[in-house]
C-alpha positions in Angstrom: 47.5 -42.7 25.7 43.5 -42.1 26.2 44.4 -38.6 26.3 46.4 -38.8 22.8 43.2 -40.9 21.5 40.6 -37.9 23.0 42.5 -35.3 21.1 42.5 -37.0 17.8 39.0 -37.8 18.1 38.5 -33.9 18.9 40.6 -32.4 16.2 38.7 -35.1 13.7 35.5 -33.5 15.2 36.5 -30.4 14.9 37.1 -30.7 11.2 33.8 -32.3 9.9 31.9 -30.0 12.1 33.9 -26.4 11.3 31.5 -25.4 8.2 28.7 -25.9 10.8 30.3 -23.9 13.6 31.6 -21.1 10.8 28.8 -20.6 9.6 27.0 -20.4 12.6 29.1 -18.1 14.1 29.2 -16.0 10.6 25.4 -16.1 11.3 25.2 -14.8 14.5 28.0 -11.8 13.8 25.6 -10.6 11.0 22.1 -11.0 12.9 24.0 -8.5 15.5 25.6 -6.5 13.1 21.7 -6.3 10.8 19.5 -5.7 14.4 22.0 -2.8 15.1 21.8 -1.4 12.2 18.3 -1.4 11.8 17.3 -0.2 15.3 20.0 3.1 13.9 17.6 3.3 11.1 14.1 2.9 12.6 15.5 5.8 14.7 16.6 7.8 12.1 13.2 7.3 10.2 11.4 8.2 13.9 13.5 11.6 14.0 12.9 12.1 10.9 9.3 11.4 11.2 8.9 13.5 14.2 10.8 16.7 12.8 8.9 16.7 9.3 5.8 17.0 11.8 7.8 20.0 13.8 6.9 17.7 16.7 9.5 18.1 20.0 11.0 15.1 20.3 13.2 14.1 23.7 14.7 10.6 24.9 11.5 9.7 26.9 9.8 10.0 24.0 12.0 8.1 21.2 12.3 5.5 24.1 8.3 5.0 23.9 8.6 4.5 20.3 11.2 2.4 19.8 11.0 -0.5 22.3 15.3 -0.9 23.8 16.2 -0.9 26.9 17.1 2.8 27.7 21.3 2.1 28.2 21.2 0.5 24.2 19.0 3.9 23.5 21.4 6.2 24.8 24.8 4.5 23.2 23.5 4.3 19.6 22.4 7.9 19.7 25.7 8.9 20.9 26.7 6.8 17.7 24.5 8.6 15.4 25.8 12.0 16.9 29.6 11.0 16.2 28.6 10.3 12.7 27.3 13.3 12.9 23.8 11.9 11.4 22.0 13.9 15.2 22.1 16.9 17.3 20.4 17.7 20.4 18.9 21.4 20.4 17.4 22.0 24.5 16.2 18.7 24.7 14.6 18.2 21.2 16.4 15.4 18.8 17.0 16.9 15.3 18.8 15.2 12.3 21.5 17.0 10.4 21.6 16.9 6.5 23.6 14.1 6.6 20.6 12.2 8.5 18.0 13.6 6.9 19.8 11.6 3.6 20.0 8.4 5.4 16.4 8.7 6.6 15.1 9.9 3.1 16.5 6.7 1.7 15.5 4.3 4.3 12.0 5.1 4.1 12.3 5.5 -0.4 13.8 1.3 0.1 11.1 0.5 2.3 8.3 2.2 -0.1 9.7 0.3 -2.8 9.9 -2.9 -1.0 5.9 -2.6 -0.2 5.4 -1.9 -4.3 7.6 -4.9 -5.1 5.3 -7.4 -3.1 2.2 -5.3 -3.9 3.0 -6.1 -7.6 5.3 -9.1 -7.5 3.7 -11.6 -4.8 0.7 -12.7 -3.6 1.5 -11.1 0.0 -1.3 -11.0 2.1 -2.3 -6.6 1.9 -1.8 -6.8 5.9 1.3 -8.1 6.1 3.4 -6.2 3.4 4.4 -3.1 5.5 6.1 -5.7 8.2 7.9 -7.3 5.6 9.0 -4.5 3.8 10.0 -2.9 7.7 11.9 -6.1 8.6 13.9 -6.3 5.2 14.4 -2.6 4.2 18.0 -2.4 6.1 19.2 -5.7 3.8 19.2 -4.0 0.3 22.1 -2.4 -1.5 22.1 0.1 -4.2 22.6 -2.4 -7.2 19.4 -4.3 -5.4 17.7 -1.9 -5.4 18.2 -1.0 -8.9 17.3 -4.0 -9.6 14.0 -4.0 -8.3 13.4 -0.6 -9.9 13.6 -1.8 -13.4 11.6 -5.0 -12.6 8.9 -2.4 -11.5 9.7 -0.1 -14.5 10.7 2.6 -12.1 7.4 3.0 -10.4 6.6 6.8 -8.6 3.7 5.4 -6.1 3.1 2.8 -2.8 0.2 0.8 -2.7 -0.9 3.4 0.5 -0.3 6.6 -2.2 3.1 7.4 -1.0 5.7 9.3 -3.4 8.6 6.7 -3.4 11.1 9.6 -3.3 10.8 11.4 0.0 12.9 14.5 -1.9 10.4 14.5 -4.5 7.3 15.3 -1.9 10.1 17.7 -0.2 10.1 20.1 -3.2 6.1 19.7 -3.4 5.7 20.2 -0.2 2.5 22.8 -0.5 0.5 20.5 -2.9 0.5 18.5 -0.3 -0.4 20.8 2.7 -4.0 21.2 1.2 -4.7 17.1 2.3 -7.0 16.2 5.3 -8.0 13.2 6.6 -12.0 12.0 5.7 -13.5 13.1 9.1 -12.4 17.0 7.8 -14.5 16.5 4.8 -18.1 18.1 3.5 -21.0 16.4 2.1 -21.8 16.5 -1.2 -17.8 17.4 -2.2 -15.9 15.2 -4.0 -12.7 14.3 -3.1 -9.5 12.1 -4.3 -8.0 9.6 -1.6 -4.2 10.7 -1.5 -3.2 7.8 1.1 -4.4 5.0 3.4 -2.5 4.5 7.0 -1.4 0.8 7.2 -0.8 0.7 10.7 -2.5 -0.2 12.5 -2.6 -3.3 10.4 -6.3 -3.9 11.3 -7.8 -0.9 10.4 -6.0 -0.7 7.2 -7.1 -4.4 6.4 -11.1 -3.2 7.3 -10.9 -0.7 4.2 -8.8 -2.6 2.3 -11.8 -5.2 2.6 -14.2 -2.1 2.2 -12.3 -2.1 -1.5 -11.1 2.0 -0.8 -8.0 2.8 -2.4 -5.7 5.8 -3.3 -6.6 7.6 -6.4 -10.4 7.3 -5.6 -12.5 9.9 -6.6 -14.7 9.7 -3.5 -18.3 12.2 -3.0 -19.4 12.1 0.7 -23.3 11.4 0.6 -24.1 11.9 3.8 -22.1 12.5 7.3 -23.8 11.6 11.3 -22.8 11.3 14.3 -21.9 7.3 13.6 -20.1 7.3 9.9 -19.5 8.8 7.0 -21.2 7.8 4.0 -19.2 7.9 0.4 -19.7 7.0 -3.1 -16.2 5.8 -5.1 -15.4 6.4 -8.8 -16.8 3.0 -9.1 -20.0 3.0 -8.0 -19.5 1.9 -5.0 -21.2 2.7 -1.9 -19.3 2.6 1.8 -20.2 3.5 5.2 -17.0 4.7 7.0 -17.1 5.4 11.1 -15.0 8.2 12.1 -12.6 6.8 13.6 -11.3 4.6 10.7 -12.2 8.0 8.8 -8.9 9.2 10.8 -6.3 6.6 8.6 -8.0 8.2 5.1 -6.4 11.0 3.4 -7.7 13.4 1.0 -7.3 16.2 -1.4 -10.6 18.3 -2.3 -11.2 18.5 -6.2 -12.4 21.7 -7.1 -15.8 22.0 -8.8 -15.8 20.3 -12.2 -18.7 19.4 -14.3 -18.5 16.3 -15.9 -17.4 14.9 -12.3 -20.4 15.9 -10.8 -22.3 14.7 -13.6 -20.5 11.3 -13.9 -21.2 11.1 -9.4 -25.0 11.7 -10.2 -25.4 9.0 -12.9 -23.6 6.7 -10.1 -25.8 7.4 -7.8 -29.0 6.7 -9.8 -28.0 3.8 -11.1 -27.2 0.4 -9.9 -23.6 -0.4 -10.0 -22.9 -4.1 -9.2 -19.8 -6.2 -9.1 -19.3 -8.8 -12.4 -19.7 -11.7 -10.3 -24.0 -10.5 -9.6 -24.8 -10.1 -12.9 -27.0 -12.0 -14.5 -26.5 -14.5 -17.3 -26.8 -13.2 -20.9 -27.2 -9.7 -19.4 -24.4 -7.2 -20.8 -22.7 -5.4 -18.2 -20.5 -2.0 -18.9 -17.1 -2.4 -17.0 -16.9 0.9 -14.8 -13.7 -0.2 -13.1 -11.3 -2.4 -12.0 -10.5 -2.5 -8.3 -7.3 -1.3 -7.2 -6.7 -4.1 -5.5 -6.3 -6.4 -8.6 -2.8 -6.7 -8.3 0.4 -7.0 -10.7 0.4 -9.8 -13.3 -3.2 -10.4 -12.4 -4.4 -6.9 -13.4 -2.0 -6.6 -16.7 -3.6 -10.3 -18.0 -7.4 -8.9 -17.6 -7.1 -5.3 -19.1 -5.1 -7.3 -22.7 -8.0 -9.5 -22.2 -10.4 -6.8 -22.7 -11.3 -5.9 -18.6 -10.9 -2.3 -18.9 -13.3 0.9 -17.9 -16.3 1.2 -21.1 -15.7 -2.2 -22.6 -19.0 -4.6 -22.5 -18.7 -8.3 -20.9 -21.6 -10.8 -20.8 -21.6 -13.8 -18.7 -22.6 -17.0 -20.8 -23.0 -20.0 -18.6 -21.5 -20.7 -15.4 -19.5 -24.0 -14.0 -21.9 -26.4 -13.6 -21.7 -27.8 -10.1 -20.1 -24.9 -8.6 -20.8 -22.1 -10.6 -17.1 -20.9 -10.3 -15.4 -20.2 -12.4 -17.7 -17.8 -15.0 -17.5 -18.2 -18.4 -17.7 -14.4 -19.9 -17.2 -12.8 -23.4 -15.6 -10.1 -24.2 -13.9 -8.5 -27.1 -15.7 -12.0 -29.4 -13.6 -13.8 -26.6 -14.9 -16.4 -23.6 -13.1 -15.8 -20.6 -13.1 -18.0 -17.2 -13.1 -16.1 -14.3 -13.5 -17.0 -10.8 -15.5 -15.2 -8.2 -12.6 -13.7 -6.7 -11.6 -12.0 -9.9 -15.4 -11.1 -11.0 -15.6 -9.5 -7.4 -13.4 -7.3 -8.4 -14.9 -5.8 -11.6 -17.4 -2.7 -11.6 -19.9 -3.2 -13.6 -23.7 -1.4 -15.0 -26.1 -4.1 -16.2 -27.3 -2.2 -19.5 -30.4 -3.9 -19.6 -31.5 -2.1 -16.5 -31.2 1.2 -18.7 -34.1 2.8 -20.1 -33.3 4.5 -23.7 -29.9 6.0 -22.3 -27.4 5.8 -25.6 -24.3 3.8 -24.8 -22.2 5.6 -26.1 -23.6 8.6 -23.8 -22.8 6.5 -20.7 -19.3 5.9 -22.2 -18.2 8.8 -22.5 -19.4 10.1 -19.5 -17.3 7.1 -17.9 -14.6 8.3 -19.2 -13.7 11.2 -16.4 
């Protein structure tokens, strides 16, 4: 009879706690079937990686990037060649065509991922790379369309990447002319084509240092210890060479009112909003690039854009943050954070220069 009672009591068990034990199970059958399928695709991506560089690439080697025990290794290349996505050619790993497509859109997801939370969260600038790495392998097609027309279809990462690897396949030699800073010469001027985000320090220290892709650098001054730059905003930054190794560059050739606008920078005081002085009227030289997504779109309608004049008017009276500014007949509150971010030129500090001079040569 205790036996009849147990079993009841089981099968009653059984049925309030099934959804629990479903879904667990349900859980754990997709966790397995997402890490396999993501360790296949951070191996494609180092293949791929590795034969774009026309690098040799054996086991030993893919085993020292990608961190599986050596049996798991072995059985999900022998996977990949069955689907026909590998080869082997004397030792070296290659992809076919096939992989080459799966790799090319593996690494487009992730790059659009990283522009989603770039432009879409408030993501700490460190941490968006392992996010996007983590969740590239969990989008479909449709999701991804999705996320294309939230971003209005967006052609660049926040490091400078093309988002279609094809697209920088048939470009291939505008691209071979790029060198990383410690290549460069002093007194050229330069455009920063991309910033390494890994490792994640470094990339944070010049994220910090406010450099960005698209900057039209000029190196000042090169040593033994750093390099020394001027940005398109004025702003001066002491690199060492061995962060110089994560920048990218292309040279720009020899153009006039580039050189002229990189002599009025450097003879002239360029401060961020935040530092200038009350009442004084300030000529926006830039925005950071690091003003992000709906952030950035609210300031430039508001006025914050490169030539426009902003005047600070009084300031919060116990903590003196926020800013009151006006611009465009408007007042504006801003908080340090945001003013910190704004290039400006204090035009009071200006002897006799015409305005509209300065504007204009802004305006490269």
């Amino acid at each position: 009879m205790k036996e009849f009672y147990f079993l009841i009591i089981g099968f009653i068990l059984g049925l309030a706690f099934y959804p629990l034990i479903k879904n667990y199970l349900l859980n754990k059958i997709t966790d397995k079937f997402t890490d396999n399928k993501k360790v296949q695709q951070d191996i494609l991506k180092e293949i791929y990686k590795s034969n774009k560089e026309n690098n040799i690439l054996t086991i030993d080697i893919l085993h020292k990037k990608i961190n599986i025990p050596i049996s798991n290794l072995l059985k999900i290349l022998s996977k990949l060649i069955s689907l026909n996505y590998v080869y082997l050619s004397d030792n070296d790993i290659r992809l076919t065509n096939k992989g080459k497509e799966e790799a090319k859109d593996i690494i487009n997801k992730h790059r659009l991922l990283e522009s989603y939370l770039f432009e879409k969260t408030s993501t700490k600038l460190k941490d968006i790379h392992k996010i996007a790495d983590k969740k590239e392998h969990l989008f479909n097609e449709e999701q991804i369309g999705i996320i294309k027309n939230e971003l209005s279809n967006p052609c660049i990462d926040p490091h400078g990447d093309i988002l279609d690897e094809n697209i920088l396949d048939e470009n291939i030699t505008s691209f071979s002319k790029v060198i990383t800073l410690g290549y460069c010469q002093e007194n050229e001027i330069y455009i920063v084509k991309h910033i390494e985000d890994e490792p994640a320090e470094i990339y944070e220290h010049l994220v910090n240092l406010d450099l960005a892709p698209f900057d039209k650098i000029k190196i000042i001054k090169i040593n033994k210890d750093y390099i020394s730059i001027i940005n398109d905003k004025g702003k001066k930054i002491d690199i060492v060479h061995f962060y110089a190794n994560n920048i990218f560059v292309n040279k720009i050739e020899k153009n006039e009112k580039i050189q002229n606008y990189f002599d009025f920078l450097l003879n002239h005081e360029i401060i961020t909003l935040n530092k200038l002085k009350l009442r004084n009227p300030g000529l926006i030289v830039g925005l950071s690039f690091y003003i992000r997504g709906i952030q950035r779109q609210r300031l430039m309608e508001l006025g914050f854009i490169k030539g426009n004049v902003v005047i600070p008017m009084y300031n919060n009276s116990i903590t003196d943050d926020p800013r009151a500014y006006k611009i465009k007949n408007s007042i504006i509150s801003l908080r340090t954070e945001q003013a910190s971010k704004i290039y400006v030129l204090d035009l009071l500090s200006l002897n006799n220069i015409n305005q509209e001079k300065i504007k204009e040569l802004i305006n490269v």
